[in-house]
C-alpha positions in Angstrom: 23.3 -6.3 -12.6 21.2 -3.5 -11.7 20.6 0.2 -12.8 19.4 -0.8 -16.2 16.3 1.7 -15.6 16.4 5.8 -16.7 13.7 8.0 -15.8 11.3 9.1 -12.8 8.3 9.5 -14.1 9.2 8.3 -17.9 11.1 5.3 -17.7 13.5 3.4 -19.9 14.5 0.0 -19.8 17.3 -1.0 -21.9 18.3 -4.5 -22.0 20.5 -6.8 -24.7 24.4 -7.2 -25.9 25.8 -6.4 -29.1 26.4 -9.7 -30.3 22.9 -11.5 -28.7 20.1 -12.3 -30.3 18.7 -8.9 -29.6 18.6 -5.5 -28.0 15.3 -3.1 -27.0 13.7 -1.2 -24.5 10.6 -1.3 -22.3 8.8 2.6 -21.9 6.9 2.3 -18.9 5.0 5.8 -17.9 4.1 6.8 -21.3 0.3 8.1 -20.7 -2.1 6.6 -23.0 -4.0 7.8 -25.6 -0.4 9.0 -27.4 -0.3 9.2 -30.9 2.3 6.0 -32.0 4.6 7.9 -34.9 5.8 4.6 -36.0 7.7 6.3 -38.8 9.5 8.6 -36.3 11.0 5.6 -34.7 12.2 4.0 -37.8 13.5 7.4 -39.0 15.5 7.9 -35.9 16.6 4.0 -35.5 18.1 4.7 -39.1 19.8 8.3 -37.8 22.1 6.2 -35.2 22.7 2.5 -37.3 25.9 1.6 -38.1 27.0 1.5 -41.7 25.3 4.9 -43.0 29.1 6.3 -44.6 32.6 5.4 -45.0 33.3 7.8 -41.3 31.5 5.2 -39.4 31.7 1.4 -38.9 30.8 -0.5 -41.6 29.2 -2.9 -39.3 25.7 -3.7 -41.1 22.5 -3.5 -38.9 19.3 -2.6 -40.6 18.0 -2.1 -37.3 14.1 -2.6 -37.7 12.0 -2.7 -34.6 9.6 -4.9 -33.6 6.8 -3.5 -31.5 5.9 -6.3 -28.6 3.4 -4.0 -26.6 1.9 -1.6 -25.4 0.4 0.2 -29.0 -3.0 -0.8 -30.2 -4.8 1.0 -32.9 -1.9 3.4 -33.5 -2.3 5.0 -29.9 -0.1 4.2 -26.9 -2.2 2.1 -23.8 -0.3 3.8 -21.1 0.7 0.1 -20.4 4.5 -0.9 -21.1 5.8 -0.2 -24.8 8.2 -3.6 -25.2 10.2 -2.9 -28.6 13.0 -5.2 -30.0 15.3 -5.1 -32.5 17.3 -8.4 -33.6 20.5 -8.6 -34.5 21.8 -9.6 -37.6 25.3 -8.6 -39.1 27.6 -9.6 -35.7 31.1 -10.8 -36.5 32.0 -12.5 -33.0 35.5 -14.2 -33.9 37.0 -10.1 -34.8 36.7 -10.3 -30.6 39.0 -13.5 -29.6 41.6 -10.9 -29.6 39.9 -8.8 -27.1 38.5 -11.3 -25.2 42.4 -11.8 -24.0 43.7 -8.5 -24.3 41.0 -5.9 -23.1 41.2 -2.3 -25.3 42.8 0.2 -23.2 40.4 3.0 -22.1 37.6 0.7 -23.3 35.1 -1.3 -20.8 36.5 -4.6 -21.6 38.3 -5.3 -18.5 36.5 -3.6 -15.7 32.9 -5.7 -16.9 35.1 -8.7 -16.3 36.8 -7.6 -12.9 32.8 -6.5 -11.5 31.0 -9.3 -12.7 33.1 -12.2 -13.3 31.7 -13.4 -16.4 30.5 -11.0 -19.3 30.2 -11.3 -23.1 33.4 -9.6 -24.7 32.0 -10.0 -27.9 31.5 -6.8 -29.8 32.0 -5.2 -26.2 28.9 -7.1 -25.1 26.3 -4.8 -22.7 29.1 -1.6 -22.9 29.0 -1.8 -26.3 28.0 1.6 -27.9 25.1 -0.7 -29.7 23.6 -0.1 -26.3 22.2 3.0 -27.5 19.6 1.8 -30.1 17.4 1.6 -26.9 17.9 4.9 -25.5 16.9 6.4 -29.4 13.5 3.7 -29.2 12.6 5.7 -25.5 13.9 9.0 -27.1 11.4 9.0 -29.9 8.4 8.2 -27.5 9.4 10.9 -25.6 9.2 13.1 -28.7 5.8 11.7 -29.4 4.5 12.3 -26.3 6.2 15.8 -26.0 4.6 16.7 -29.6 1.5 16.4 -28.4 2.1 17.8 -25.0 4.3 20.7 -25.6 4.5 21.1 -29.6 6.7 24.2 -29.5 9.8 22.2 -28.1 12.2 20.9 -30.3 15.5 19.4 -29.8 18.7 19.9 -31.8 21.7 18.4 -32.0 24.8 18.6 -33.8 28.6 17.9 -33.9 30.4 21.1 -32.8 33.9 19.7 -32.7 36.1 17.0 -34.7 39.5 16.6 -33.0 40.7 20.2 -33.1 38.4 21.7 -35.6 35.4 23.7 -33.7 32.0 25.6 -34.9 33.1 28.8 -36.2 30.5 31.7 -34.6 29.9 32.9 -38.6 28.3 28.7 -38.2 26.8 29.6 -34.9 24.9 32.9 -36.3 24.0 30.8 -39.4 22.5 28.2 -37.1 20.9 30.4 -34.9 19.3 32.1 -37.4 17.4 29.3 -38.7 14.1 27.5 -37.5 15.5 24.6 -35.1 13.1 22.2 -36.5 14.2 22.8 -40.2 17.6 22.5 -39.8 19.3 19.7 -41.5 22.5 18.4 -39.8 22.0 15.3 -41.1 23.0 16.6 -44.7 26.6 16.6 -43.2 28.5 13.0 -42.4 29.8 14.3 -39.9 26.5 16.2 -38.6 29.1 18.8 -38.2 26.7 21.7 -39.7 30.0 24.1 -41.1 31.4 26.0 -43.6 34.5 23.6 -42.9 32.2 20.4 -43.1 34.4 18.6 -45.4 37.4 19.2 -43.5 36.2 17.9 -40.6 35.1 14.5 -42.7 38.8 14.6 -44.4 40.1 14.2 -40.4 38.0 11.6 -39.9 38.7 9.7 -43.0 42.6 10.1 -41.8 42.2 9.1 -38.5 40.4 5.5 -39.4 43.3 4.8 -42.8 46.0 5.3 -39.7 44.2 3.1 -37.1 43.6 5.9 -35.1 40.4 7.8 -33.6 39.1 11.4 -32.8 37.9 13.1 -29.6 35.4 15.7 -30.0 32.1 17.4 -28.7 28.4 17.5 -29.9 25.8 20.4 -28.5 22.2 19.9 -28.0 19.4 22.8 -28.2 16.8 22.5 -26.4 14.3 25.5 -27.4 10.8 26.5 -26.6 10.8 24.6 -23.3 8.4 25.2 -21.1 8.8 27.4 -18.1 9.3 26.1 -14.7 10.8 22.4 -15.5 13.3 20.8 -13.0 13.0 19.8 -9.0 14.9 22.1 -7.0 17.6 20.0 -4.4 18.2 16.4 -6.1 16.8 16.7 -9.6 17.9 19.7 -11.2 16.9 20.3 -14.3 20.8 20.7 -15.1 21.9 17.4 -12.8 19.5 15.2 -14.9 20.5 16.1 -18.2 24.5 16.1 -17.6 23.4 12.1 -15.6 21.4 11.7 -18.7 24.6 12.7 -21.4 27.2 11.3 -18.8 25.7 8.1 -18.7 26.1 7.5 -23.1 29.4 6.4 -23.5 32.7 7.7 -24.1 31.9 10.8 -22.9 34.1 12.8 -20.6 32.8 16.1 -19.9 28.9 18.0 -20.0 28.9 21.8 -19.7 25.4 23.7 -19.4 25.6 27.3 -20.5 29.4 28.8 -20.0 30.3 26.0 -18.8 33.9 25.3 -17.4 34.6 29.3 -18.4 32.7 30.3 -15.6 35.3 29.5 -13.4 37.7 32.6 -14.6 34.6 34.9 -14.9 34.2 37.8 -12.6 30.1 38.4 -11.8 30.0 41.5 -12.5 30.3 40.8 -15.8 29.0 37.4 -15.5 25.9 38.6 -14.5 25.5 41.5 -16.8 21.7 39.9 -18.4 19.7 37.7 -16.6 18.9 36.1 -19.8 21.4 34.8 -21.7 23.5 31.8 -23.1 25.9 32.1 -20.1 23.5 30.0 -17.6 22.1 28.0 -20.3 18.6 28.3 -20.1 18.7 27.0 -16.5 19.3 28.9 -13.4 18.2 27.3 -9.9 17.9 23.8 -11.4 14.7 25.2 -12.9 14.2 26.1 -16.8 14.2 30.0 -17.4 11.9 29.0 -21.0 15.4 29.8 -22.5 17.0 27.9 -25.2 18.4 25.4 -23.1 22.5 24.6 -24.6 24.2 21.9 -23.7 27.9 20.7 -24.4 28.7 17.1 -24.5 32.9 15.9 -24.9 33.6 12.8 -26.1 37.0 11.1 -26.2 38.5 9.2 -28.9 37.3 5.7 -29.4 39.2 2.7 -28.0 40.0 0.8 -30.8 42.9 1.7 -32.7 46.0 0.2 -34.0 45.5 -3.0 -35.4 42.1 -3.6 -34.0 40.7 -0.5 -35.5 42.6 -1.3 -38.9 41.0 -5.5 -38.9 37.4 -4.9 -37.1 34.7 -2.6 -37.7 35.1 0.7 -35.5 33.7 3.9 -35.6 36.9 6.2 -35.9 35.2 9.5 -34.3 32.1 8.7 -32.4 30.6 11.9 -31.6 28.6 11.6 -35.6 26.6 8.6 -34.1 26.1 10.2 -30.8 24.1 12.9 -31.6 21.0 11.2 -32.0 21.7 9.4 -28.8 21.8 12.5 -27.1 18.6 14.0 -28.7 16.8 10.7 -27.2 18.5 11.3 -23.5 17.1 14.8 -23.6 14.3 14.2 -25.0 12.8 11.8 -22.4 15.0 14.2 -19.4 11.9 16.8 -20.9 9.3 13.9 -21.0 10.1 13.3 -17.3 9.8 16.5 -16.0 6.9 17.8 -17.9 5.1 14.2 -16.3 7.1 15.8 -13.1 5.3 19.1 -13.3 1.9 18.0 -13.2 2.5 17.4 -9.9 4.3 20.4 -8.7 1.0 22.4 -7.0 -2.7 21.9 -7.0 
């Protein structure tokens, strides 16, 4: 199996299964001499473990790391960052089931028809555990990014639960605010609304029934510096939707307007030349916009009477946002390494 590797010029291994011994990730790229927030890691770590409220899976996982390499003296080395987290709280025999009849819409069967042999316990390697790696890269990104660029910031939130969307009185409230101080972790559901408890009472439903909710997060990128992204092959724009598309469960990534583009007419399209309509993107290279980015989930796999007898997450979209956050976060760690090297 290949294509375990993200990044250009910040890389990201990931490598484990849910149910092994372990999971973790190897940063390779990180320049030394970067200041090693170790509290940022465990901060975030806790941000995407299971177990944190009744709309998640009640899975278990204090998901401490273990720091192999890489960090001495509470700098980075510029050498390989090895960190590893152990598993602890897996409950293997809640997958015999599965292990005979694959989850529809899940990634059960089509590991087993590539490969031949795979470990359907806990979903093995496509298991949404997966991601605890992409959040260790994610916060050396931000570490290297504070010291690098400290105006940039990402943000990101829940912006739909099933049918229940952001209102625009929540998007003025949240553009109004300071990106860095707001809290969207003081909702369950990260959904930062007036209707927040609404959208927790859906979710809530949805898991007593055996069923699951699609929905959508956003991520704000603001402050980024002008100029980031490689013209023909890696757009600014393609890397980040690679980036989002490649977490899974998700079905759709929209950059600016998005998929309303396609019934807009440019001369009212193109009204501004700043503006939320391109996203803070325009030629694959960043405008030094607030950079907005819409990520669709569907509605997790397990439901019926797997959902009701294992541990599911009902509506994953809450968990995914700090996913997210990492993937953009080391997307901007790449191409501000990218940039250093764009002219003499």
């Amino acid at each position: 199996m290949g294509a375990n590797v993200f990044g250009q010029r910040f890389q990201l291994m990931s490598f484990g299964e849910s149910h092994g011994v372990a999971l973790g990730a190897v940063i390779d790229g990180c320049p030394a001499g970067v200041i090693f927030d170790e509290e940022l890691l465990r901060r975030e770590m806790g941000r995407r473990r299971p177990g944190q409220s009744a709309l998640t899976t009640s899975r278990q996982e204090a998901d401490e790391v273990e720091i192999l390499s890489g960090v001495y003296e509470g700098r980075t080395l510029g050498t390989p960052i090895a960190v590893m987290v152990r598993n602890r709280d897996q409950r293997s025999p809640d997958y015999a089931t599965i292990a005979q009849q694959p989850r529809p819409g899940h990634a059960d069967d089509v590991w087993k028809e590539k490969f031949g042999h795979s470990d359907p316990r806990g979903g093995g390697r496509s298991s949404g555990r997966e991601t605890l790696s992409r959040v260790i890269g994610g916060a050396l990104a931000r570490m290297f990014l504070r010291q690098e660029v400290p105006p940039l910031h990402v943000l990101g939130m829940t912006s739909q639960v099933g049918d229940l969307l952001l209102t625009e009185e929540d998007r003025r409230l949240l553009a109004a605010q300071d990106p860095a101080s707001v809290n969207v972790d003081a909702h369950a559901a990260r959904f930062p609304s007036l209707h927040a408890a609404r959208a927790e009472e859906k979710i809530l439903a949805a898991r007593e029934a055996g069923d699951s909710l699609g929905g959508a997060a956003e991520i704000w990128i603001t402050s980024p510096p002008k100029g980031l992204g490689q013209p023909v092959f890696h757009k600014l724009k393609a890397d980040l939707a690679a980036a989002m598309m490649s977490v899974g469960a998700t079905s759709a990534v929209e950059i600016g307007a998005g998929v309303e583009a396609g019934a807009a007419r440019g001369q009212e399209f193109h009204v501004d030349a700043a503006g939320d309509v391109y996203g803070g993107i325009r030629g694959g290279i960043a405008s030094g916009e607030t950079i907005r980015v819409r990520v669709s989930f569907k509605p997790t796999s397990s439901i019926h009477d797997v959902a009701k007898k294992g541990r599911h997450d009902p509506f994953i979209v809450t968990r995914a946002v700090p996913v997210l956050e990492a993937m953009a976060w080391m997307v901007m760690a790449d191409h501000v390494l990218w940039a250093r090297t764009d002219r003499v």
